[in-house]
N, C-alpha and C positions, 0 to 999 in steps of 0.2 A: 858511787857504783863500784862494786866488787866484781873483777874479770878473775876468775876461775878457769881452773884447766877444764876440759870437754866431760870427765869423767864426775868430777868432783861439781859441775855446771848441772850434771842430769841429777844426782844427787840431791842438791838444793832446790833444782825445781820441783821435784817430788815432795818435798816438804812444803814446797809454797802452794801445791797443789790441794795437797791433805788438810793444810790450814785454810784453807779457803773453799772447804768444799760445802760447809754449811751455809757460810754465808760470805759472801766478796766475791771478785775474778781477779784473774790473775792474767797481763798481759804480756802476748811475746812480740817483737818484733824482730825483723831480718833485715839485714843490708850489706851491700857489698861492701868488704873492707880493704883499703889500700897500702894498711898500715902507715898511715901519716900521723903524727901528735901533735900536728901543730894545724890552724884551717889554712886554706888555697890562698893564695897572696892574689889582690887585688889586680882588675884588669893591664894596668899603665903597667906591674911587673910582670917580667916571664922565667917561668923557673921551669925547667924540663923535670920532670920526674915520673918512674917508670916502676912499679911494681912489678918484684920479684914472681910475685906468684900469689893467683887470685885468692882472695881470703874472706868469709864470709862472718859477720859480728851479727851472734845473737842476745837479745839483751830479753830480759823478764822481770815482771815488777808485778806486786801486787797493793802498790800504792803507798807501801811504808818502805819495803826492803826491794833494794834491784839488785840484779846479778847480771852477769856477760860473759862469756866466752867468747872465741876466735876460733873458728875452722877453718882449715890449710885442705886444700883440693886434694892431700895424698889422707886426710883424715876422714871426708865426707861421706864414702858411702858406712862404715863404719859408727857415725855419730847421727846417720841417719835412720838405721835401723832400730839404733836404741832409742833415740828422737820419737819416732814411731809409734815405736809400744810401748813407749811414757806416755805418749798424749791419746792411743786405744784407752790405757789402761784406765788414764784420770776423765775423761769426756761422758762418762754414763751422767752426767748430771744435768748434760744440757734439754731444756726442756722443750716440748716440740709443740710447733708452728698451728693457730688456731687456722682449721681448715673452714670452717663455716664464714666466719667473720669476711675470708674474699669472697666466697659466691655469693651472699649478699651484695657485696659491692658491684659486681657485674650484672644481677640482675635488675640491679637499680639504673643504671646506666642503660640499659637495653630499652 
């Protein structure tokens, strides 16, 4: 996995978007990050540790290539707006919801 700075992260996902528009998805995920590199040490030890400052890990893959970035709470409204109008821009693909298919199901039930 490749962590990217914020600018050079919207970048690549736009290309993983483009690539993927005819056929594949491309997924994101979000999560808080604490900046640790090492995992939590088992219950029996206790280790105090206190993040500086809350930080958010976005990661994207589209099954062969992933990428990640790090957002710092003085960077977020800023990477959210571009965030934004990268995923307006790439989402005309998605296709919509067969309406008929439920109201058969409830009229059956009835």
């Amino acid at each position: 996995m490749v962590l990217l700075e914020n600018d050079s992260f919207l970048t690549e996902l736009t290309r993983l978007f483009q690539k993927c528009r005819a056929s594949g998805s491309v997924v994101i995920t979000l999560k808080k990050y604490d900046g640790r590199v090492k995992p939590v040490p088992r219950k029996g030890q206790t280790e105090s540790f206190e993040p500086a400052d809350n930080k958010c890990l976005i990661r994207a893959s589209d099954g062969k290539k992933k990428i990640s970035t790090v957002v710092s709470t003085k960077e977020v409204i800023k990477f959210q707006m571009a965030y934004s109008n990268l995923l307006r821009a790439h989402m005309d693909g998605l296709k919509k919801k067969d309406k008929k298919s439920k109201s058969k199901k409830t009229k059956a039930t009835q």
